[in-house]
C-alpha positions as a printed Julia matrix, in Angstrom:
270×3 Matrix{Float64}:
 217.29  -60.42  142.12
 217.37  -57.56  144.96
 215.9   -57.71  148.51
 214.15  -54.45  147.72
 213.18  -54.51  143.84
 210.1   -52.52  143.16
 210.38  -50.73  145.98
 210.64  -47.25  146.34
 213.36  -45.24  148.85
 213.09  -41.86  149.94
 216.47  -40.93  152.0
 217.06  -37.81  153.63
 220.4   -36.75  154.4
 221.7   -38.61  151.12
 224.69  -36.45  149.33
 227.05  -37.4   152.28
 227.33  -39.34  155.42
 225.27  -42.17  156.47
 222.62  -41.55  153.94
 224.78  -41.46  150.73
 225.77  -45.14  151.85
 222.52  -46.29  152.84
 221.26  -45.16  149.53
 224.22  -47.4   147.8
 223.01  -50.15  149.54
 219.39  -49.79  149.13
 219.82  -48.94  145.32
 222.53  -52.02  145.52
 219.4   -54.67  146.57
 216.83  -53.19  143.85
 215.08  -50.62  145.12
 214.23  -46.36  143.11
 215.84  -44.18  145.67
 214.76  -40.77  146.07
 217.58  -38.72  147.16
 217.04  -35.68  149.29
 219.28  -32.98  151.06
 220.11  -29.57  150.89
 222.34  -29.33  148.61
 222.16  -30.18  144.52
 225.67  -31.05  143.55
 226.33  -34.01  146.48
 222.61  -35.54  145.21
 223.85  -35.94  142.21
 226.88  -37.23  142.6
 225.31  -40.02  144.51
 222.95  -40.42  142.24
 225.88  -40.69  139.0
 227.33  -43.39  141.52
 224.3   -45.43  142.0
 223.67  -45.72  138.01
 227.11  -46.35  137.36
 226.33  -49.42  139.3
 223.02  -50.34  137.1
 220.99  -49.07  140.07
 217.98  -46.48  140.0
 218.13  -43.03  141.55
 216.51  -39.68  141.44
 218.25  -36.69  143.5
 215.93  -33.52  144.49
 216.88  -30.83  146.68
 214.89  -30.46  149.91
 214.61  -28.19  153.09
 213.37  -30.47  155.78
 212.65  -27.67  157.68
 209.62  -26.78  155.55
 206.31  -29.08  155.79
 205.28  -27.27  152.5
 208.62  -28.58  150.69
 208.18  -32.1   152.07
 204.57  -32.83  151.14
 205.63  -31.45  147.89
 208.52  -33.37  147.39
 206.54  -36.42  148.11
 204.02  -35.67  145.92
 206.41  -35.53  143.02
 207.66  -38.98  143.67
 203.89  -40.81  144.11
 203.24  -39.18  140.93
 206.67  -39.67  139.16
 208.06  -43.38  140.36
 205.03  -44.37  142.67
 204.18  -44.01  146.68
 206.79  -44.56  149.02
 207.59  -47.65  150.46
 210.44  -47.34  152.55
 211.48  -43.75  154.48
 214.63  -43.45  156.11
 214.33  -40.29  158.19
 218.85  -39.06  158.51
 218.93  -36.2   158.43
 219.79  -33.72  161.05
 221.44  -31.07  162.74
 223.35  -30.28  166.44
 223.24  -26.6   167.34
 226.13  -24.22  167.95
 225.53  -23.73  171.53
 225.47  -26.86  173.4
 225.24  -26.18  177.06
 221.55  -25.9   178.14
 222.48  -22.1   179.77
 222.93  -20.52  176.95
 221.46  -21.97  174.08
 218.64  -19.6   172.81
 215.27  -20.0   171.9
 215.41  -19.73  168.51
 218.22  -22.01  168.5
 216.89  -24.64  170.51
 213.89  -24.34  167.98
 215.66  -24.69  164.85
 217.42  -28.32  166.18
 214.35  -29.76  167.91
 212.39  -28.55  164.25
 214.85  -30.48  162.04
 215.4   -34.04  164.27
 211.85  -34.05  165.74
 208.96  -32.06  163.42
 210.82  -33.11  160.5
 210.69  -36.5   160.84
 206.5   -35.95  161.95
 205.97  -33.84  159.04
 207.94  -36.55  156.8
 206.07  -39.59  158.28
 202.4   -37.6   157.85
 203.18  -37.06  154.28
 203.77  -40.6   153.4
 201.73  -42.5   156.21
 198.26  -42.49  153.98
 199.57  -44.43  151.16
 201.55  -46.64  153.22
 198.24  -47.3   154.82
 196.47  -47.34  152.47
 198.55  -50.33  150.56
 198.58  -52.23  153.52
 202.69  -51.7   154.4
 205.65  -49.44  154.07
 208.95  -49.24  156.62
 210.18  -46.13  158.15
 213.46  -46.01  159.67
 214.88  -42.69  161.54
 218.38  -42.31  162.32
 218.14  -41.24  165.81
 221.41  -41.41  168.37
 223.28  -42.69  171.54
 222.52  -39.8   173.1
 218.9   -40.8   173.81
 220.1   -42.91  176.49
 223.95  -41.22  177.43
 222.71  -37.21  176.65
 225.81  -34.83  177.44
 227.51  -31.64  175.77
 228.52  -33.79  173.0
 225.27  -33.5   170.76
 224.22  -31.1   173.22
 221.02  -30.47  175.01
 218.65  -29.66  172.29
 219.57  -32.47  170.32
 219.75  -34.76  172.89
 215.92  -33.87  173.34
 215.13  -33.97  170.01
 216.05  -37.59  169.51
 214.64  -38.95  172.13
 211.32  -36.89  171.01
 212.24  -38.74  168.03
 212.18  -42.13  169.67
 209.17  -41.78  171.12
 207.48  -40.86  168.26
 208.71  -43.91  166.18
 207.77  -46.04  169.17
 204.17  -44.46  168.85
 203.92  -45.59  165.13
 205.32  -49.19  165.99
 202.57  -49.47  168.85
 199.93  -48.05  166.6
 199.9   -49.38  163.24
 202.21  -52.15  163.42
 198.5   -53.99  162.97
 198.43  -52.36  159.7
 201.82  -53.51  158.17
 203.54  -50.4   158.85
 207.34  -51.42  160.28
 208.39  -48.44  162.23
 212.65  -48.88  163.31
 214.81  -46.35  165.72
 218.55  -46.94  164.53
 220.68  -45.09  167.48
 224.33  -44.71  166.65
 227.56  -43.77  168.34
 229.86  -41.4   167.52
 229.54  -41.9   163.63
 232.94  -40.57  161.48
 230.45  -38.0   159.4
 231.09  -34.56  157.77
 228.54  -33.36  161.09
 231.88  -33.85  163.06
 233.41  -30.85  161.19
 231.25  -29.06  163.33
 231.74  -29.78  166.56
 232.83  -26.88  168.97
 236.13  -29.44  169.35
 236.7   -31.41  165.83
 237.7   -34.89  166.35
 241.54  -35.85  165.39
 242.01  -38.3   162.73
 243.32  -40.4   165.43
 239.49  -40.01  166.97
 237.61  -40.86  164.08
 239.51  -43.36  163.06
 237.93  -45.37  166.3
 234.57  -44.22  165.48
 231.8   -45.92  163.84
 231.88  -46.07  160.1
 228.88  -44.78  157.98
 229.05  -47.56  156.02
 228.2   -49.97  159.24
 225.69  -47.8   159.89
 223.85  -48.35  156.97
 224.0   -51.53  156.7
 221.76  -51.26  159.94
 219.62  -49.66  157.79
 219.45  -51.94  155.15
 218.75  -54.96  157.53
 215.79  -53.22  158.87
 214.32  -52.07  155.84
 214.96  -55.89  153.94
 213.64  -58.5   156.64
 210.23  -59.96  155.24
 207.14  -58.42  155.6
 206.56  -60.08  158.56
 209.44  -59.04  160.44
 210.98  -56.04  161.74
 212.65  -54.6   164.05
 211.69  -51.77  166.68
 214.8   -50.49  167.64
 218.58  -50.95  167.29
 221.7   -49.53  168.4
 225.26  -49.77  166.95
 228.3   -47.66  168.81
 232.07  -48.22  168.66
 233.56  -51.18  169.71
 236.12  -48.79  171.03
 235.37  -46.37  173.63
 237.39  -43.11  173.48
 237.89  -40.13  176.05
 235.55  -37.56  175.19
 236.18  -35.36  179.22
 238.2   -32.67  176.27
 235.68  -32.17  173.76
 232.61  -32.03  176.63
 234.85  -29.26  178.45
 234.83  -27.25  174.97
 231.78  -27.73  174.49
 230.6   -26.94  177.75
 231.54  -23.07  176.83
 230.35  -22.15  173.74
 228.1   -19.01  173.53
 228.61  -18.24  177.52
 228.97  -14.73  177.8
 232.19  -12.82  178.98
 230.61  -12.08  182.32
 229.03  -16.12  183.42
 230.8   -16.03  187.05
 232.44  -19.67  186.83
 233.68  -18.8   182.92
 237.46  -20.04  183.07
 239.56  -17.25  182.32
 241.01  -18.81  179.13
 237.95  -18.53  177.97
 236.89  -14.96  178.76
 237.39  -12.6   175.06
């Protein structure tokens, strides 16, 4: 008998990463997990995994970036397995441009739309019939950079998960009364594919010291299996290792200036 049987998961994020192994593990303790992402072929590979292992999955493709998508996406699953019980909000997105001088509007837009209004739009769409039932969990995978923000995530995503933080601290204060269990997981440097595109890729060597995604989820999983009466608010996991990061900040600290910023090293000037 699972932690989670009955329940149902929706996971964003879930072909790769932190979400494919949170689904494992959530599927692994009972629960019908809705996998979402971008991409069809990594959903259902994860999905093949899970009932390989006698769990239950469903994957469908979903832009996070539309609210239109989401409520419709949710809407298939309350009328396909059932409401949602448990959300885990993972997926995201750094931008290109890091430094705060020359990331553009638009861009600053597009990351602060798919780590912050995401996760509202997500939480609005399932928030009635958690409600409604008298409990659900939502967990969002927010980061370190909340409380360290530098040119590693960058300055738009740095913003956007703490936006992020606050929110989920709003639903804990507001409806905790009403059995909703609202979590912030904030992680370290996590050994993801979203490393691929930093403007300096990690080393093996690097990642190799950096959380893995499996830990990660197993974060998850606490928070989303304590009883009913338990939960907690917020939690953060890092590295036990700390590594120097003064190379990859310097690279990053460059990327979309134009040819004529004044203080541009000449190395960099194309």
């Amino acid at each position: 008998m699972g932690l989670l049987d009955g329940k149902i998961a929706l996971v964003t994020g879930a072909g790769t990463g932190i979400g494919k192994e949170t689904a494992l593990l959530l599927a692994g303790e009972g629960a019908h997990v809705v996998l979402t992402g971008r991409r069809a072929g990594p959903l259902e590979d994860v999905a093949a995994e899970i009932a390989a292992r006698g769990g239950k999955a469903a994957a469908h493709p979903l832009d996070i970036a539309s609210r239109e998508e989401i409520f419709s996406v949710v809407e298939w699953v309350r009328e396909t397995l059932g409401p949602v019980d448990i959300l885990v909000n993972n997926a995201g997105s750094a931008s290109k441009v890091l430094n705060a001088r020359f990331i553009s509007e638009a861009e600053w837009n597009s990351t602060v739309n798919i780590n912050l209004t995401a996760v509202f739009n997500l939480t609005q769409a399932v928030l009635e019939d958690m409600i409604a039932r008298g409990g659900g969990t939502i967990i969002t995978v927010s980061s370190l950079a909340v409380v360290n923000p530098n040119l590693l995530g960058g300055a738009a995503y740095g913003a956007a998960k703490a936006g992020v933080k606050n929110f989920m601290t709003f639903l804990h204060n507001t409806y905790r009364n009403q059995g909703i269990r609202a979590t912030t997981i904030l992680p370290g440097e996590t050994d993801t594919p979203i490393m691929d595109n930093r403007a300096r890729p990690p080393l093996d060597s690097e990642r190799a010291v950096m959380l893995n995604p499996h830990d990660v989820a197993r974060a998850i999983l606490l928070c989303a299996s304590l009883q009913k009466g338990a939960m907690i608010p917020e939690l953060h996991i890092c590295p036990t290792f700390m590594r120097d990061t003064s190379a990859d900040i310097e690279t990053a600290r460059w990327v979309g200036a134009p040819a004529d910023t004044p203080d541009l090293p000449k190395e960099k000037r194309r």
